[in-house]
C-alpha positions in Angstrom: 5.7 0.4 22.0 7.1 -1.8 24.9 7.6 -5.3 25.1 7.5 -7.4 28.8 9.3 -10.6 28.3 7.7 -12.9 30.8 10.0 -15.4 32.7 7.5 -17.9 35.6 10.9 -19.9 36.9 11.4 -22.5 39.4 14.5 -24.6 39.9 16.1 -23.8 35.9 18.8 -21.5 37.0 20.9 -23.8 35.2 20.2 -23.0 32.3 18.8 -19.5 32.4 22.2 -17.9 31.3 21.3 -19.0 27.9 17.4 -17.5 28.3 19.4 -14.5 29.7 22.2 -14.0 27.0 19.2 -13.9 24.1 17.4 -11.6 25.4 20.6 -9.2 25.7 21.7 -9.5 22.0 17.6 -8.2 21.1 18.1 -5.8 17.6 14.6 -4.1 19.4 15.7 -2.3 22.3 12.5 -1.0 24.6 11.9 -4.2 26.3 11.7 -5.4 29.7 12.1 -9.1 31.4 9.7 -9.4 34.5 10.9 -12.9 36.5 8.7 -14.6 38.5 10.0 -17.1 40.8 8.0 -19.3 42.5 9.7 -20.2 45.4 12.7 -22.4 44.0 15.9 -22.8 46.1 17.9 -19.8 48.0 20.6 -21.2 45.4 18.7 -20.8 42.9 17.5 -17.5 43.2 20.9 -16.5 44.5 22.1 -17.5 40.7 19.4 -15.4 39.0 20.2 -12.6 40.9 23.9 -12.5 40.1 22.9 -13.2 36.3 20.7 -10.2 36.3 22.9 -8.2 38.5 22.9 -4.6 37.4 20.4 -4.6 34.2 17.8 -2.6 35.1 15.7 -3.9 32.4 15.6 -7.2 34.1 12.9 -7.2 37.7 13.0 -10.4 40.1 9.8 -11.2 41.7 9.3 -14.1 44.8 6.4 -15.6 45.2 6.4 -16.6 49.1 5.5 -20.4 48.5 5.3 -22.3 45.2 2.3 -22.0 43.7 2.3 -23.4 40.1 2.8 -22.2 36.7 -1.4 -20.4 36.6 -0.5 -18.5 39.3 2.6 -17.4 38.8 2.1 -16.6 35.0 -1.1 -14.8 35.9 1.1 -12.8 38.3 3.6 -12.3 35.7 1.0 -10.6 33.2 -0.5 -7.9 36.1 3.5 -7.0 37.1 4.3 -6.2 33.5 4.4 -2.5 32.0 4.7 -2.9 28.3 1.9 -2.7 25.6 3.3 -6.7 24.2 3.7 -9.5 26.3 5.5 -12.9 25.5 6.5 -15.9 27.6 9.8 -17.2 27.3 10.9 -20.1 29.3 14.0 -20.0 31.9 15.4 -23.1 30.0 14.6 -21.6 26.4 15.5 -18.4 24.3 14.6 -16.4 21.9 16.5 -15.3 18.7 18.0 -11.7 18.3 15.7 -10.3 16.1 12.3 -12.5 17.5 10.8 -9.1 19.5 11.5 -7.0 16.8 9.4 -9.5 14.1 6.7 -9.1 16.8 6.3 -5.5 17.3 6.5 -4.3 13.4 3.4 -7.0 12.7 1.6 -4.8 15.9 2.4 -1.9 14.5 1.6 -2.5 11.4 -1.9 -4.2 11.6 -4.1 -2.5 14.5 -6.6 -5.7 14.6 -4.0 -8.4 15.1 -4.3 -9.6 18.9 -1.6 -12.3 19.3 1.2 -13.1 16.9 3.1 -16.7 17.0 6.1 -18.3 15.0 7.6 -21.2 14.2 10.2 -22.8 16.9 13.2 -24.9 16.8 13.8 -28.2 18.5 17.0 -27.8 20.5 18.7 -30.7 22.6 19.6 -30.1 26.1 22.7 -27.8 25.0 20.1 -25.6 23.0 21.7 -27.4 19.9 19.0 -27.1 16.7 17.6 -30.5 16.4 14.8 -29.5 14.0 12.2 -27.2 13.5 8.2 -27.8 14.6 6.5 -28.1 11.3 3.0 -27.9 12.5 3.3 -24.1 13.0 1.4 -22.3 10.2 -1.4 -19.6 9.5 -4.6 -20.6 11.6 -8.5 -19.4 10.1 -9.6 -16.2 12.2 -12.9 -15.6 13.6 -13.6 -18.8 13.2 -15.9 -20.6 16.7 -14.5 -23.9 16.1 -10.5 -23.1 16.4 -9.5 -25.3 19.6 -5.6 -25.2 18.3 -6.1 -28.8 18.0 -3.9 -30.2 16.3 -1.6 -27.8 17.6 -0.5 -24.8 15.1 -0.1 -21.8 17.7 2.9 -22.0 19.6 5.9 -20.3 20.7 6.9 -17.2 20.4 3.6 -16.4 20.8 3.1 -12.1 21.9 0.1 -10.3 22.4 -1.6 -7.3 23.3 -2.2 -7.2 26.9 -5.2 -4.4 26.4 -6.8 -7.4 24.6 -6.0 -9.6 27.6 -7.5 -7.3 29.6 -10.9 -7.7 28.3 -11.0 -11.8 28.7 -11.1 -13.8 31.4 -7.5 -13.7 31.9 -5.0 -16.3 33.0 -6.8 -19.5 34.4 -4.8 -20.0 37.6 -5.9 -23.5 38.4 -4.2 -24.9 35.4 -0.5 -26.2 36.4 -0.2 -27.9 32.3 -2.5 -26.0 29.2 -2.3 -22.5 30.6 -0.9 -21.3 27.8 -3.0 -22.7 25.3 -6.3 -21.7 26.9 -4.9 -18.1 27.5 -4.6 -18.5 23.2 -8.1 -19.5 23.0 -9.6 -17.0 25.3 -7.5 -14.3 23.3 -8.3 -15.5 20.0 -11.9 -14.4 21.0 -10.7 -11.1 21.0 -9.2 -10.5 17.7 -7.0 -12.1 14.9 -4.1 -14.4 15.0 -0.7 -13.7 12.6 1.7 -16.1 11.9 5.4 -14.9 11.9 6.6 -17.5 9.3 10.2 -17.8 10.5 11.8 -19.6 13.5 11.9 -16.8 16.6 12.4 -19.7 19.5 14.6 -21.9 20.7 12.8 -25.0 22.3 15.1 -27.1 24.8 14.7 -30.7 25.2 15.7 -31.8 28.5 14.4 -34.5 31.3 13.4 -31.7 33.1 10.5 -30.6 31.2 7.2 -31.5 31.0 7.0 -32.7 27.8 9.9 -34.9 28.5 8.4 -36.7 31.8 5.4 -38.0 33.9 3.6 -34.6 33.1 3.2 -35.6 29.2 -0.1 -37.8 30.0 -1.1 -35.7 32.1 -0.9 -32.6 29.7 -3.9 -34.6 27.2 -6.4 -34.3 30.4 -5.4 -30.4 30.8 -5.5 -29.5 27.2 -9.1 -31.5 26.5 -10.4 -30.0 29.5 -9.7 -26.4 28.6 -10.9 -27.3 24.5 -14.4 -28.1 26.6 -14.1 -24.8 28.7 -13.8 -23.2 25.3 -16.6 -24.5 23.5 -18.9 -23.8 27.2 -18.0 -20.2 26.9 -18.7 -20.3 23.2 -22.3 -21.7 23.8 -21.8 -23.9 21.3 -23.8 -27.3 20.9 -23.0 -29.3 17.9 -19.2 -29.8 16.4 -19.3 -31.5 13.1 -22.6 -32.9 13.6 -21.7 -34.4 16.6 -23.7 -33.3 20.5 -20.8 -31.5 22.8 -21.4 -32.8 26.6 -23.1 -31.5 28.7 -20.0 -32.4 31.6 -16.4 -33.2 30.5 -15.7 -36.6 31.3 -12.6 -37.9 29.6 -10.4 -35.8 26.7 -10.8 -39.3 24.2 -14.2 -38.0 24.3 -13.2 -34.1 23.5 -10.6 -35.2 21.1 -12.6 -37.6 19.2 -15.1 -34.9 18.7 -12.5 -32.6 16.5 -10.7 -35.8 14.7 -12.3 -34.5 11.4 -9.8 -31.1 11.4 -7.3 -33.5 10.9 -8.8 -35.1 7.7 -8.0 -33.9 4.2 -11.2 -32.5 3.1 -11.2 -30.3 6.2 -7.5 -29.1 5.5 -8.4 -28.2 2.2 -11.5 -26.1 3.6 -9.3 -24.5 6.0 -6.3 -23.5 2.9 -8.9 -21.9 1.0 -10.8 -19.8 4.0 -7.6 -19.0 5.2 -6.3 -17.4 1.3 -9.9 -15.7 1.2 -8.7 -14.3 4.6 -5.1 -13.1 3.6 -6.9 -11.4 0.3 -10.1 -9.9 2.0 -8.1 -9.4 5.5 
C-alpha cells in the first residue's frame, strides 16, 4: 500500500527543510511526496529543488501562475500514485512513525475512509507548545457531522478510491478546503481517530491562522457547513429551518450551537461507544 504525501507550497521554502527532514526519518518506507508549487519566487523554487535534489521519492510540480490553495491541492490529489493521501504543509511536519499509524488502521479495517490524529502546537522553530485537545473520535454515519466544533484535523489520510467517488476538491475555496474535502469524504465511509500526536503544527505570522485570513476563514468554513447540508437535502437541524440561500455564517453557526451543549456531548459519548462495540 502506497502513501502520496501532498505538499501545495508557495513562498515557505524557509522552512520546508524541517517538512523535508520528517518525512525522510518515516519508519514506513513506500511513500512518495508530490510538491506542488504555485508559482512562488525563482528563489524559492530554486531552494526546494536543492532540498529535494536527488530523492526520487520526492516530484516538483509548477503551476504556471498562482492559483490558490483549491486548485493547487486539487492538482495535487490527480498527480499522486499511491492508494493513501495526506496533506502536510511546507511549514509543518510529521512525526517518524505518523504514515505508518495510518496505513496499519487501512489495512486493518477495509471500511475506514479517512483517518485523523491529534496535533501539536509548535512555535515558529517547530518547538512543542501544546497539543490541540479538541481532536477525538467523531459519530459515523451520522447526516448532521459539520466538524463543527472542530474534532477532525491533521494528520488527516484517506483513501483516494473514496475521493474518487465525491465531488472532489472544491477549487474555488482559497481557506476551508480541507474541511469540506472531510465532509464530502465522510459521506463516503467512516472516520478513525489515531489517538496519538502524528503532526507538528507551526505557529508563525505567516499563516493563516495567525493573520488577516483568520476572519475570513468563519465565512469559508460556514459557507461550506451550508454546501454540506444542500447536498445532504436536509431541511431541519435541531428543530430549527436551514436557509434556503446562505447569507451570513452567525446564521449557519448559530444553527449547530446545540452540539456544543452538554446534553448533546453526552448523546454523542454514548453513540459513539455503541459504535466502537457494534462497529
Amino acid at each position: 500500500m502506497k502513501f502520496s504525501v501532498l505538499i501545495a507550497h508557495y513562498n515557505n521554502a524557509a522552512y520546508f527543510k524541517n517538512c523535508y527532514d520528517h518525512l525522510l526519518k518515516q519508519t514506513y518506507p513506500n511513500w512518495e511526496a508530490i510538491i506542488v508549487d504555485d508559482a512562488s519566487s525563482q528563489e524559492e523554487k530554486e531552494t526546494l529543488k536543492n532540498i529535494i535534489k536527488g530523492d526520487h521519492r520526492f516530484t516538483l510540480y509548477e503551476n504556471a501562475q498562482n492559483s490558490g490553495v483549491g486548485i493547487t491541492k486539487k492538482k495535487l490529489i490527480e498527480l499522486s500514485t499511491g492508494d493513501i493521501c495526506g496533506f502536510v504543509d511546507p511549514d509543518d511536519a510529521i512525526l517518524p512513525t505518523a504514515i505508518e499509524k495510518c496505513i496499519k488502521v487501512f489495512k486493518a479495517k477495509k471500511d475506514v475512509a479517512l483517518t485523523y490524529s491529534k496535533f501539536i502546537m509548535c512555535d515558529e522553530h517547530l518547538n512543542p507548545i501544546s497539543p490541540f485537545r479538541s481532536a477525538m473520535q467523531v459519530i459515523n454515519n451520522y447526516p448532521y457531522f459539520f466538524n463543527f466544533p472542530i474534532q477532525v484535523g491533521h494528520f488527516a489520510a484517506f483513501r483516494k478510491n473514496i475521493y474518487l467517488k465525491t465531488e472532489g476538491m472544491n477549487s474555488d475555496l482559497k481557506i476551508a478546503e480541507d474541511q469540506d474535502l472531510y465532509l464530502k469524504i465522510y459521506e463516503k465511509g467512516k472516520f478513525h481517530f489515531i489517538n496519538e500526536a502524528n503532526y507538528l503544527y507551526r505557529q508563525h505570522s505567516g499563516g493563516i491562522s495567525q493573520n488577516d485570513n483568520k476572519q475570513k476563514s468563519y465565512g469559508y468554513f460556514a459557507q461550506v457547513i451550508f454546501n454540506t447540508m444542500k447536498r445532504r437535502n436536509l431541511k431541519m437541524i435541531n428543530g430549527k429551518k436551514i436557509p434556503d440561500h446562505y447569507t451570513n455564517f452567525e446564521e449557519i453557526f448559530q444553527l449547530l450551537e446545540y452540539q456544543n451543549k452538554f446534553p448533546f456531548r453526552i448523546k454523542k459519548k454514548i453513540i459513539i461507544t455503541f459504535q466502537k462495540i457494534f462497529g
